[in-house]
N, C-alpha and C positions, 0 to 999 in steps of 0.2 A: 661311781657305783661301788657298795662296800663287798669286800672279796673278805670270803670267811676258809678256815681251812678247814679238813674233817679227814678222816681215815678213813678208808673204804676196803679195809682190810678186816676180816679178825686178828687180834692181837692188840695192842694198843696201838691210841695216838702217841708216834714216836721218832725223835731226830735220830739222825747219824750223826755219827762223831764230826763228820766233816761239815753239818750243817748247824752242831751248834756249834762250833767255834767259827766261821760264817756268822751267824746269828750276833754272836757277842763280839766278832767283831762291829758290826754295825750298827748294834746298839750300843755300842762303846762301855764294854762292858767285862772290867777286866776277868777272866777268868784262868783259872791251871787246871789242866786234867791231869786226873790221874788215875794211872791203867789198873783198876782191880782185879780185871781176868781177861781172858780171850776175845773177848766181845765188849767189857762196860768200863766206862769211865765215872768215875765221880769228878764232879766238877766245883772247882773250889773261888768263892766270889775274892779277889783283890789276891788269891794265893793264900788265904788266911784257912787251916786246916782244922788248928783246936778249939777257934768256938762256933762249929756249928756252919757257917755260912757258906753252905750248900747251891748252888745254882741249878733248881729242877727245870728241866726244859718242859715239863708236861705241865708246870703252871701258867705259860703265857699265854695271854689272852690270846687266842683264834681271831683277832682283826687286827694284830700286832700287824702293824706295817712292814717292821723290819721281820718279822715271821713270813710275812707275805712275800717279801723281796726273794727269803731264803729259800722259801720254795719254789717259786718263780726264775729263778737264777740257777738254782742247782738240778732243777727235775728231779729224776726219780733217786740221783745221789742225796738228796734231803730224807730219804726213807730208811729210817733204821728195816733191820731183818723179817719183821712182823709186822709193816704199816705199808699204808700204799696212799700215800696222802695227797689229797685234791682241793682243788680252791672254787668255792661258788661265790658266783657274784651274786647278789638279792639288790635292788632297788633302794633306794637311802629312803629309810622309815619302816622298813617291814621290819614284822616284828618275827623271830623267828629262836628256835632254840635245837640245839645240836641232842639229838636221840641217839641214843648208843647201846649194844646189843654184844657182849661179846669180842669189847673194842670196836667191833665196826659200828660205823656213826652214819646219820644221815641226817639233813639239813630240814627242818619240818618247819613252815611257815604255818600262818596263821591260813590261808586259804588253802590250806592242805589238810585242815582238820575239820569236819564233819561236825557242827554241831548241835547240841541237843538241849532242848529247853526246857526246864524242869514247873 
């Protein structure tokens, strides 16, 4: 059954420091943080700083397995300060797409919408 993750927070969908490097370890995925302030890291792919290659945690696909694990593994320590991130399982084949509000998101499937015939 395919397990999606979502925010059920306002704020964004957002790691902790501790669950992406988690993350990247087990995507095998070398990364270097580095502490900009009090709270954020930027995260640098191979350690490579001046051209660019950035590692955003907010681009990985929500059915990322190893996304999955990291959540799964870590609970509510995969939550940065502003997310409160949850896993839905849907059935293999449903078609479904992630609604978002605010940051907080919710899982809308296709027999969740009402619809209207023109």
């Amino acid at each position: 059954m395919p397990k999606i993750a979502y925010n059920t927070n306002h704020g964004k969908f957002s790691l902790s420091h501790e669950a992406i490097m988690f993350y990247a370890k087990l995507a095998n995925i070398n990364i270097v943080p580095i502490k900009n302030s009090e709270y954020s890291y930027d995260y640098y792919v191979n350690g490579i700083i001046d051209d660019g290659h950035y590692f955003y945690h907010y681009n990985i696909e929500r059915t990322d397995p190893f996304l999955i694990e990291t959540i799964e593994q870590l609970g509510d320590k995969a939550n940065c300060f502003n997310s409160k991130i949850k896993i839905k399982y849907l059935p293999e084949g449903t078609k479904y797409f992630i609604n978002g509000y605010g940051g907080y998101e919710t899982i809308v499937t296709e027999d969740d919408i009402i619809w209207k015939i023109a």
